[in-house]
N, C-alpha and C positions, 0 to 999 in steps of 0.2 A: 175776821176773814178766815175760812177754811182752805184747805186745798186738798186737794185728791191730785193722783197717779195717773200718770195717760200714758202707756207704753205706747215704742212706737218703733216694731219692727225691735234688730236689735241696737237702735240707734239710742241717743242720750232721752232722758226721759221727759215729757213736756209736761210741766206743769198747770191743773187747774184750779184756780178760784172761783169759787161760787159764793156771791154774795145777795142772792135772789133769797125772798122770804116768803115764796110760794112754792107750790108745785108746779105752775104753769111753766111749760116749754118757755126756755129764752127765745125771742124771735132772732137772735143770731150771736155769735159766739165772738168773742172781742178775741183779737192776737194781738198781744202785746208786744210790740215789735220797736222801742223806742228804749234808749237808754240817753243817761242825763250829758254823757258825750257824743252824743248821738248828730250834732251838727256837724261834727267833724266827719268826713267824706266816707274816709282809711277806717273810723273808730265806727262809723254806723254799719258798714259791709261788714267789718270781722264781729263786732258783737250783735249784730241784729240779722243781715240779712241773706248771714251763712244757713239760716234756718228754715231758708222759702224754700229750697225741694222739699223738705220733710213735710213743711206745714201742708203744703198741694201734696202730698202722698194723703194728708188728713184727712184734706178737704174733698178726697173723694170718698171717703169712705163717711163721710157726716154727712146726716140731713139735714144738717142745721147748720144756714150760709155763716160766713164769717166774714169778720170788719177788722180791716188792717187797722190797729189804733199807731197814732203816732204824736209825737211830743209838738212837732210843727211843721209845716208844709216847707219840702225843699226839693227843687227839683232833681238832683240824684236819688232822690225817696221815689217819689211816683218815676221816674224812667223804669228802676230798677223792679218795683211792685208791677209795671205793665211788663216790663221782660218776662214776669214772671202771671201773668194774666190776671193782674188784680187792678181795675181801672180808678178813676177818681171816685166811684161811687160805692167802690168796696172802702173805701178808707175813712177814718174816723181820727177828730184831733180832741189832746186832753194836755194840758200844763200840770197834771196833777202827775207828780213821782212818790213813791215809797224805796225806801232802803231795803236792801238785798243782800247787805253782809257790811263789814265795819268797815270799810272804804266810803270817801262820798261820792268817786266815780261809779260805786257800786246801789247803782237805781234805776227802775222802769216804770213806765209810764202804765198810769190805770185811769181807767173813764171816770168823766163826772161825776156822773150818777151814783148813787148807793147801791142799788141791787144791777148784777148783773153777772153773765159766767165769761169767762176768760180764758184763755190757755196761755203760759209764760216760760218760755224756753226758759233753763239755766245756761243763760248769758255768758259768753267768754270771754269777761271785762277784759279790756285790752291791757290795763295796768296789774293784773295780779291774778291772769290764771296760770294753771301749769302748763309748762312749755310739754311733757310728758304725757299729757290726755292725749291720745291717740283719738278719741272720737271728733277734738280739734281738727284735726287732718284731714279725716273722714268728711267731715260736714267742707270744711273749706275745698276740696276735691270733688265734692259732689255739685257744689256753686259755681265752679269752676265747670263742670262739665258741661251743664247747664247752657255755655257758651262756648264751649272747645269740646267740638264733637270727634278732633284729630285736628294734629297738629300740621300749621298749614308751611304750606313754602313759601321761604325765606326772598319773597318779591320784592321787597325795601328795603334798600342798604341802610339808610337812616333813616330813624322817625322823632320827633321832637313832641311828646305828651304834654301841650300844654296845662298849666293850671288853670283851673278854674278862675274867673277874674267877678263871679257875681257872687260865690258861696263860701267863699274861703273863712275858713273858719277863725273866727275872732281870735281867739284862747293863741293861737300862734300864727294872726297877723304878722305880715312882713313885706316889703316892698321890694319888687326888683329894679333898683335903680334905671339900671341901664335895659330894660328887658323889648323897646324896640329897637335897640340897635343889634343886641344879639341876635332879634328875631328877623332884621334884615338880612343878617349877614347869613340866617339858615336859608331865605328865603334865597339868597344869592348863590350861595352855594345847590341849592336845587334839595334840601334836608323836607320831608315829607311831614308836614305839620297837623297835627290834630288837636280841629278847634272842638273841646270838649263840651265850651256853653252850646253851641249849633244842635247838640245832639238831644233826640227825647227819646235813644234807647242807650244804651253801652256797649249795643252787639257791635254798630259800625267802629266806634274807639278800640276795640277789643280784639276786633279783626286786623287793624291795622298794627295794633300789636304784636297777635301771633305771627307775620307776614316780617316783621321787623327785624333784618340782624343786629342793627343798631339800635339801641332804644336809649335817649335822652330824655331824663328825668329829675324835674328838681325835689328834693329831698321832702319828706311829708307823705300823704295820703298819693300823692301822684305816683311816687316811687311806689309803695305799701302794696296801692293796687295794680297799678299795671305791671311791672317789674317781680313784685315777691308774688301775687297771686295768677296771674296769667302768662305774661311770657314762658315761653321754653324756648333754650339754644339761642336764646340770644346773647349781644354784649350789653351789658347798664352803663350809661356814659353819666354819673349823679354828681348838680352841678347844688350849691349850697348846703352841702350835708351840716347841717346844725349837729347831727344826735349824735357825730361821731361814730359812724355804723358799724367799722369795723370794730370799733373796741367796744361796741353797746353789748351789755348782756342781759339788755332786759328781756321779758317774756316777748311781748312780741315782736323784738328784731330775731330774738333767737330761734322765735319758731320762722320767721322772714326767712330767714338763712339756712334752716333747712330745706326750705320748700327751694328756696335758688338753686340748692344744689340738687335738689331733685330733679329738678327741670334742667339742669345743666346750661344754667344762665352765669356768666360772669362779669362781674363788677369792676368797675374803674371811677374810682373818689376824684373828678376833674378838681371842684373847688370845696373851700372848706365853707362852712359859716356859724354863725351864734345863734340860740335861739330867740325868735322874735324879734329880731333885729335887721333893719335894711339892709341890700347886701347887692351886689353889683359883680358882671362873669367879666374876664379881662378877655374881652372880645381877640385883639391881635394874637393872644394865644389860645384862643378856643379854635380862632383861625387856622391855625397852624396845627392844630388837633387835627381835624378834619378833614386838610385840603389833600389827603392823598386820599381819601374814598368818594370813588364817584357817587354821587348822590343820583345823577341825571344823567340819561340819555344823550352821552356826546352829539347824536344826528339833532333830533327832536322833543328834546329836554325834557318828555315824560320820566317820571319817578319810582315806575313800576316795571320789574326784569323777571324772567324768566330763569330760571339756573339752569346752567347747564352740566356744568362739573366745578368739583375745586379739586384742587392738588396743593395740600401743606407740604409747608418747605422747600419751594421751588427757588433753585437758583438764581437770584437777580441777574445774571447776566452769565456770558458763556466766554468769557476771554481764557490765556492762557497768561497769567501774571504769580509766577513763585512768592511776592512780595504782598502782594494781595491775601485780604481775611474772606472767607466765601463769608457771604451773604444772602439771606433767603425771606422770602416773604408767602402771604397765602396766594397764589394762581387760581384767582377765581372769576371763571367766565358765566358771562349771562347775558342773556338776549332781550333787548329792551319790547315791550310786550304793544309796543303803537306801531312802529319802525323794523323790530325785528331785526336790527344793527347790534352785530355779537361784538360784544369788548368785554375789558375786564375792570372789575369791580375796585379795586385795589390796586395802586399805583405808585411805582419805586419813584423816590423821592425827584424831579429830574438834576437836580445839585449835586448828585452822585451816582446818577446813571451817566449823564452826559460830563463828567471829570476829566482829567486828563490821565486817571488811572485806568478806565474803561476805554480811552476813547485814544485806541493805537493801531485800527485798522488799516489793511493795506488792500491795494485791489489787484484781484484776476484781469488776465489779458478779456475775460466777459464784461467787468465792470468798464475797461477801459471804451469796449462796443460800444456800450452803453452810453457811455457819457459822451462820444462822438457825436451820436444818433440823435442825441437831443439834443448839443449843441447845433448841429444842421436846422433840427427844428424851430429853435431861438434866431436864426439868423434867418431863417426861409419865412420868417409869421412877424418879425418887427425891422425898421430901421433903429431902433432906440442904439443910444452908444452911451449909455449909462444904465449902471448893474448895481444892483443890492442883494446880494445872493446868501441865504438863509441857510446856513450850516454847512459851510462849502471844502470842509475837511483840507486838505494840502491843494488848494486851489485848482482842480484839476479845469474847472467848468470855462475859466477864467483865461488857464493856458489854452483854450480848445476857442474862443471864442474871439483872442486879442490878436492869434494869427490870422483873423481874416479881413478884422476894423480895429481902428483905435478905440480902445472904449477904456471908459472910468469905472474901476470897479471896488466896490465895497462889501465887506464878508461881516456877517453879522454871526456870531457864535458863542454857545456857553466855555467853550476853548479853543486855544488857539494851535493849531497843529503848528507842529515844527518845521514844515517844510512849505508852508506859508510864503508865496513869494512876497518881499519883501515892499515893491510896490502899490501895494494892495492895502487898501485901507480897515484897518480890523478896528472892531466893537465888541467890548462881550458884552452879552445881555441876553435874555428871554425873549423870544418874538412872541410870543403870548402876554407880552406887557410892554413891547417898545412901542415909541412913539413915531411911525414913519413917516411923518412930518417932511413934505419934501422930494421924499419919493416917489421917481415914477414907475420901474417898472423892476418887479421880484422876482427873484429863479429860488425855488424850493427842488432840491431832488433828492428823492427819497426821503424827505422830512417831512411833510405835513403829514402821514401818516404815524409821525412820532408825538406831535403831540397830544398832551393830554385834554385842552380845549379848545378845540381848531375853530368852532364858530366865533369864538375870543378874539384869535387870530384873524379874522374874516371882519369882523365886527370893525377891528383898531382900525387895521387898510385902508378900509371904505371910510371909515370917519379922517383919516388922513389924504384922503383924496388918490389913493397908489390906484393907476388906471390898470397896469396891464400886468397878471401874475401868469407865470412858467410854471408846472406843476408836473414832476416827475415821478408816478408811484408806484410799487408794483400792482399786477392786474389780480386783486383781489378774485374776482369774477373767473379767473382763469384756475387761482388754485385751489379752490373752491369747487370746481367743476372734477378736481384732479384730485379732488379729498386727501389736499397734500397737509398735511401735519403742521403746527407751528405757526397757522398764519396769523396767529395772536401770540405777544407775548410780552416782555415786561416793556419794549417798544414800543411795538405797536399794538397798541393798546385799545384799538376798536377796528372793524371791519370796514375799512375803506374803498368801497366797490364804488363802478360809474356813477351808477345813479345817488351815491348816495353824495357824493364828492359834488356832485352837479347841481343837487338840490342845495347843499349847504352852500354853495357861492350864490343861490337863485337869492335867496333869503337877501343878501346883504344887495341886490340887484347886477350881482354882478353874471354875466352870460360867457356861456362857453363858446368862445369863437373859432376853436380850431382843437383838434386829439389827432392824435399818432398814437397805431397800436404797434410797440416794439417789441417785434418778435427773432429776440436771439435764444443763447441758449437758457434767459430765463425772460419772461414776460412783462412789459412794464406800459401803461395809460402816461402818453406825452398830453398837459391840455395848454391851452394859452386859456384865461380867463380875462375877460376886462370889463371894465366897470361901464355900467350901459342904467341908466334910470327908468329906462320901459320895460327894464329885465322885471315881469313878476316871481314870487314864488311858486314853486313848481308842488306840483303832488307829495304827499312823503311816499318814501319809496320802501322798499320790502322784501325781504328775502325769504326763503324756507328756511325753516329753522332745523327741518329734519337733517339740510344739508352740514349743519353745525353739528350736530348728535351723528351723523356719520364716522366725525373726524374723532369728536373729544370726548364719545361715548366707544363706539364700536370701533374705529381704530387703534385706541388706546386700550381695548380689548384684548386684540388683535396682538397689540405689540408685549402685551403681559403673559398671552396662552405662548408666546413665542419660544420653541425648547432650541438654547443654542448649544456647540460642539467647545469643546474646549480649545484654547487656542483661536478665540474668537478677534478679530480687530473689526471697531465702527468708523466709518469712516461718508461723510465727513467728520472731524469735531465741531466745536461752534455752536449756535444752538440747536441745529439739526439732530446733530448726534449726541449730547446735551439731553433734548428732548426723548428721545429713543432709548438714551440709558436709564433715564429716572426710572422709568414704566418696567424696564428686564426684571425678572425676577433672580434670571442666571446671571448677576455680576460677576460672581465668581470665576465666569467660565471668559469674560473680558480681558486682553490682553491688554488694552488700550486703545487709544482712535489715532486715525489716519489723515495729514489733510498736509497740502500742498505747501501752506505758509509757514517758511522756517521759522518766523516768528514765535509760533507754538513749538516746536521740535525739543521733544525732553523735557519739556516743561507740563504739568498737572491741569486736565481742564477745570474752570471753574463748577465748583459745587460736584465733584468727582473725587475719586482717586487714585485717577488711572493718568498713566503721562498720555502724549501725544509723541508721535511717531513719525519721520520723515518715510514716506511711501517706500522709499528703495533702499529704506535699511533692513527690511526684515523678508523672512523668509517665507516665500508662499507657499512650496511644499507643504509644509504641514499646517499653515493658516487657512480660514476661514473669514473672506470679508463681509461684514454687514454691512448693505449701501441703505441709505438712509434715504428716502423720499422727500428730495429736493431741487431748488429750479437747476442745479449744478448736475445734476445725476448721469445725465452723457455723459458731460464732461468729463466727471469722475472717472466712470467704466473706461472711458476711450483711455484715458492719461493712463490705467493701473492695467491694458491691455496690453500697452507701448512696452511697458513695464515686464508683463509675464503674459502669454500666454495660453497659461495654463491654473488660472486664479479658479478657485474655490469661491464662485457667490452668494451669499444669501440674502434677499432684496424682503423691505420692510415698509 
């Protein structure tokens, strides 16, 4: 067997053999493109089929056609040889291996026949090259482009790369025990699944990929390829890590690990396992892994989002508690790409948002309007004299309700407020998981906006028979229109506008029978909902999205080019003003925030470090107030006018 040199550019060098015993032209030129690990998925892409850009650089410049040789027909062989335009009839099979160096992973496939000419990459055995060959990188970069012409945006929160369940390669066979209940509970969860057998190319698996912040991957050629060779900027969620990855230092995790970091992909080891060996995910805690990222479009349970902004290190909440540790999470909003319902992606735990550490609000003489307003309206739209009222804080809806009828009332809450009148029957629990068995008619105000699966919520009711829901929320639609700041946040955690509130009742058949638009000094959609079986489902509904990119692109612009005066006070605190600090660039020039509830007074806003300020302790002479754009904003101006003046405003 001879071989000759075939340069190629300044890439690795391809070797040929020519074993022809004439002169006569070969009628076509063998690639040998098979290695004796070559079944293995991970092991054929890094030593085989890192070599297709180069060999199609060849092939144009040869007159003489070429025949993919290969050990044995599998289907990620031909996807990958058509991705790369070599059809069934470019390809040729041979069981015939020769050795390539003193390893026995180290061998490639030659044709039957005796005479013939060939070209034979130098192979990148997966088990014993150097991590340090730099033209490794090169050739796998250049494969990689081949499919990543630019990296794409980050559309799916999660995606779950299944394995392959036809090709799996014998040598580390392994069963996953449990792997339809895990895959139920993605599928429940709304985790974006890529069925890999369906596919006869890799560009669609590959895409879902790069689209992927999340990527779940069981340990093997799934992680190898999708994860070490394609991802970027994603997180690796690797569930069965047999090889021990982080501590592995063989050649090719090590060159794995750097290419992760090149791509600026980060890893998390969910479960451990053995090699070859059954192995089984502990579902209730992968559950628990997962359940604060929305996977799915709270409206219309599509899997695919739009970004719109993130903001790392956003304060979980805006109280004012000295005893309290700030807490922050990533604030990452995105607009689901069917529906076009802006929420955020990532979700404070609700067992510590709704605490009894958080949960010490008190209300303005506006709240007290408020809750007048819809009491009238509860009373003007039912006879009913029994209430199960869904997160009803110091019973205000209760005392507003019981001065006009005897009524039986029930508070359903993840805490109990202390001033709770005592007659009143308390439950704590999740309304996203209780059983309203029983119930006939629910007052939500200003909650259903809080939670994080309301069609959940929608879904229980109607399967418990509850006829008739009260639904109190602010008018999305309105501050929206007023590209007012904040209308998402670690609460309210998706855009709850008319249409959209109205279609997710349509779904479970329930019709809108009555709305009040309450127009005080902040805005809020009163509806009565009741359960009607001729209700069908309504159209999905749909917003501009440009109207979102107003607020969380260019107003938060807006609020960063902002140059303030020294002696600055924001006012409100809370998350309004909360909001408005994160974005200053001039902290420094921050004296602290202003707001009416002595409750804050000297005490530190959360995730800040500035106190809060009772209005009429400090001196406006030489202050400058920043008013925050909020439904309070008269309010404010008029109360700090009473006050002085002669104030100093700057309006944001």
């Amino acid at each position: 067997m001879s071989f000759f040199i075939l340069k190629l550019s300044r890439y690795n060098r391809m070797r040929i053999v020519n074993t022809l015993q004439s002169d006569i032209p070969a009628e076509f030129i063998y690639i040998s493109l098979d290695t004796v690990e070559g079944e293995s998925v991970g092991h054929w892409i890094i030593e085989c089929a890192v070599f297709l850009p180069h060999i199609k650089d060849l092939q144009k410049e040869s007159k003489i056609p070429f025949k993919i040789l290969l050990r044995e027909s599998k289907q990620y062989k031909t996807s990958i040889l058509s991705d790369f335009g070599f059809l069934e009839s470019d390809i040729k099979y041979s069981r015939n291996m020769v050795s390539d160096g003193p390893s026995w992973q180290n061998q490639y496939v030659v044709p039957i026949e005796p005479g013939y000419m060939m070209y034979v990459p130098n192979f990148f055995y997966v088990f014993n090259f150097s991590t340090d060959n730099e033209l490794f990188y090169e050739y796998i970069n250049r494969f990689r482009k081949h499919y990543v012409e630019s990296d794409s945006i980050k559309s799916i929160p999660v995606s779950y790369i299944a394995r392959s369940s036809k090709e799996n390669y014998s040598h580390n066979f392994r069963t996953f025990i449990n792997m339809n209940e895990f895959r139920s509970l993605l599928t429940d969860k709304g985790v974006h699944t890529v069925e890999v057998d369906r596919f006869s190319s890799f560009k669609p698996q590959f895409e879902v990929v790069l689209k992927s912040k999340t990527i779940i991957v069981e340990m093997g050629s799934a992680f190898v390829i999708n994860a070490g060779l394609i991802a970027s900027n994603s997180h690796i969620i690797i569930i069965n890590d047999a090889v021990d990855y982080i501590n592995n230092y063989s050649p090719v995790y090590q060159a794995i690990k750097r290419l992760m970091n090149e791509r600026k992909n980060t890893v998390e080891i969910f479960s451990k396992g053995v090699h070859r060996t059954p192995f089984s995910v502990d579902i209730a805690l992968f559950k628990e892994r997962i359940k604060l990222i929305r996977c799915m479009c709270v409206i219309c349970k599509s899997s695919e989002f739009e970004p719109i902004n993130s903001f790392s290190e956003f304060p979980i909440m805006a109280i004012s508690n000295d005893s309290v540790i700030d807490d922050y999470y990533e604030f990452n909003l995105v607009a689901c790409k069917q529906c076009n319902c802006l929420q955020v992606q990532n979700i404070v735990d609700p067992a510590i948002l709704y605490s009894d550490i958080y949960m010490n609000s008190t209300f303005s003489s506006t709240w007290l309007h408020h809750n007048n307003s819809l009491g009238k309206f509860i009373l003007a739209n039912t006879t009913e004299t029994s209430f199960l009222e869904v997160g009803a804080n110091k019973g205000d809806m209760y005392t507003i309700l019981s001065k006009e009828r005897t009524i039986d009332y029930t508070v359903l809450d993840m805490y109990r407020h202390a001033e709770l009148p005592t007659e009143i029957k308390y439950i704590n629990g999740n309304c996203e998981m209780f059983d309203f068995s029983g119930i006939n008619t629910i007052i939500l105000s200003h909650v259903f906006e809080h939670l994080n699966s309301p069609n959940t919520f929608i879904k229980n009711i109607k399967a418990a028979g509850v006829s008739s829901v009260f639904i109190s929320i602010p008018n999305f639609d309105d501050l929206l229109s007023k590209k007012s700041p904040n209308i998402i946040n670690s609460q309210h955690t998706f855009y709850c506008g008319f249409d959209y509130i109205v279609y997710m009742f349509s779904l479970y058949n329930y019709k809108c029978e009555n709305y009040f638009i309450y127009s005080g000094d902040f805005t809020s959609l009163m509806f009565k909902f009741v359960l009607d079986f001729t209700t069908v489902p309504l159209d999905i509904p749909s917003t501009n999205i440009q109207l979102y990119k107003d607020i969380y692109i260019d107003k938060v612009a807006s609020i960063r080019n902002t140059v303030l005066p020294p002696n600055t006070y924001i006012i409100p605190s809370g998350i309004y003003g909360q909001f408005v600090y994160y974005f200053l660039r001039d902290k420094i020039n921050v004296i602290g925030f202003l707001d009416n509830n002595s409750q804050r007074h000297n005490k530190k806003l959360y995730g800040t470090d500035k106190l809060v300020y009772n209005p009429r302790s400090i001196n406006y002479s030489t202050a400058t107030i920043l008013v925050c754009d909020c439904p309070y904003k008269d309010e404010i101006v008029t109360g700090l006018k009473a006050i002085c003046d002669s104030i100093l405003f700057l309006y944001i």
